[in-house]
N, C-alpha and C positions, 0 to 999 in steps of 0.2 A: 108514940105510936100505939101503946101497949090502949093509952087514954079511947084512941079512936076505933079500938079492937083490930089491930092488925097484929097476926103472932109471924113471931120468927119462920115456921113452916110457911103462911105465905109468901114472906120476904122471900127465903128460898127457893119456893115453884117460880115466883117469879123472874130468880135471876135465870132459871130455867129452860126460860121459854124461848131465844135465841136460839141457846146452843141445840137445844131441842128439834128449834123447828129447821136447821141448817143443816142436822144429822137426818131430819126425814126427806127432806130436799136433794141431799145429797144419795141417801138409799135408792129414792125413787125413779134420780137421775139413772144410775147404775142399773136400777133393775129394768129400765127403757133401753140398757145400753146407749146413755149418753152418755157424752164428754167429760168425766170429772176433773180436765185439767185446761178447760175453757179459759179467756185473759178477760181481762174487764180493761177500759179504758189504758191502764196504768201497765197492762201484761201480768197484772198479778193473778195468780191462780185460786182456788177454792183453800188451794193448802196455804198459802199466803193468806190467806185472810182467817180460817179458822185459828193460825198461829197467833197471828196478832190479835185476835179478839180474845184467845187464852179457854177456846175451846179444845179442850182436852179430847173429847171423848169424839168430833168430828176429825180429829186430828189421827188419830188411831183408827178410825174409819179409814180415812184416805190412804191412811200407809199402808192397810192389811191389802186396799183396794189395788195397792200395785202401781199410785202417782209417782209421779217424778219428784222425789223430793229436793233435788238441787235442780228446780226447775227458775229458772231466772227473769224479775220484772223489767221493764225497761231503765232499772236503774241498777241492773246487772243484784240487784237482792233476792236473793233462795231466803225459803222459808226462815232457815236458821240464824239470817242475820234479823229478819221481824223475831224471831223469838228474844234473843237476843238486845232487840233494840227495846222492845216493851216487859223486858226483865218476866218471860214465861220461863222458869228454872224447871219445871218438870215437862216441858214439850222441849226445852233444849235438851235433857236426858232425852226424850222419847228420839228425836232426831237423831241425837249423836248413836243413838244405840242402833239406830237402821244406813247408818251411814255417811249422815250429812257431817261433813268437813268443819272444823273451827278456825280454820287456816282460807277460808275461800272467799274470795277477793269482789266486790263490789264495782262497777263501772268507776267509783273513787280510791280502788284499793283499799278497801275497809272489808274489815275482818270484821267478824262476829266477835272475838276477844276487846274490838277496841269500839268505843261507844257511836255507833253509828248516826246519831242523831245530829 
């Protein structure tokens, strides 16, 4: 990469630029007083999905914002089992520190302790 003149600080803006633009979409929503715990096809939430994708800082967004964090998809999974499933270790801290359960049960009875996948 270094050959083609890409530096590291690029690399970085660019992994960026998701979580980036998901935290201003997410502000936005909020400052229009929209919905920030809308379902998409599946019922997953904004916080389901910022977990899964390992958006830390949309993620902290949401919670200050007052979502439901054991809010549940149609396959009965809260955020904390996506953290969990795609091994986020510091949005499971951030979760467990605001509440979310590691004990809390899945439409299959799957815990976030046992590998959901």
């Amino acid at each position: 990469m270094a050959a083609q003149g890409i530096t590291q600080d690029q690399i970085d803006d660019l992994r960026e630029v998701a979580p980036n633009k998901m935290l201003e979409d997410m502000k936005k929503l909020s400052q229009d007083e929209g919905n920030l715990e809308f379902r998409d096809s599946v019922g997953a939430t904004p916080l389901h999905i910022a977990v899964a994708q390992g958006f830390e800082k949309v993620v902290e967004f949401l919670i200050e914002a007052k979502v439901d964090i054991h809010a549940q998809d149609e396959d009965g999974w809260q955020p904390i089992h996506a953290a969990a499933c795609w091994a986020q270790a510091e949005i499971i801290h951030i979760l467990v520190e605001h509440g979310a359960d590691l004990e809390s049960k899945t439409n299959n009875n799957e815990t976030p302790l046992i590998d959901a996948r």
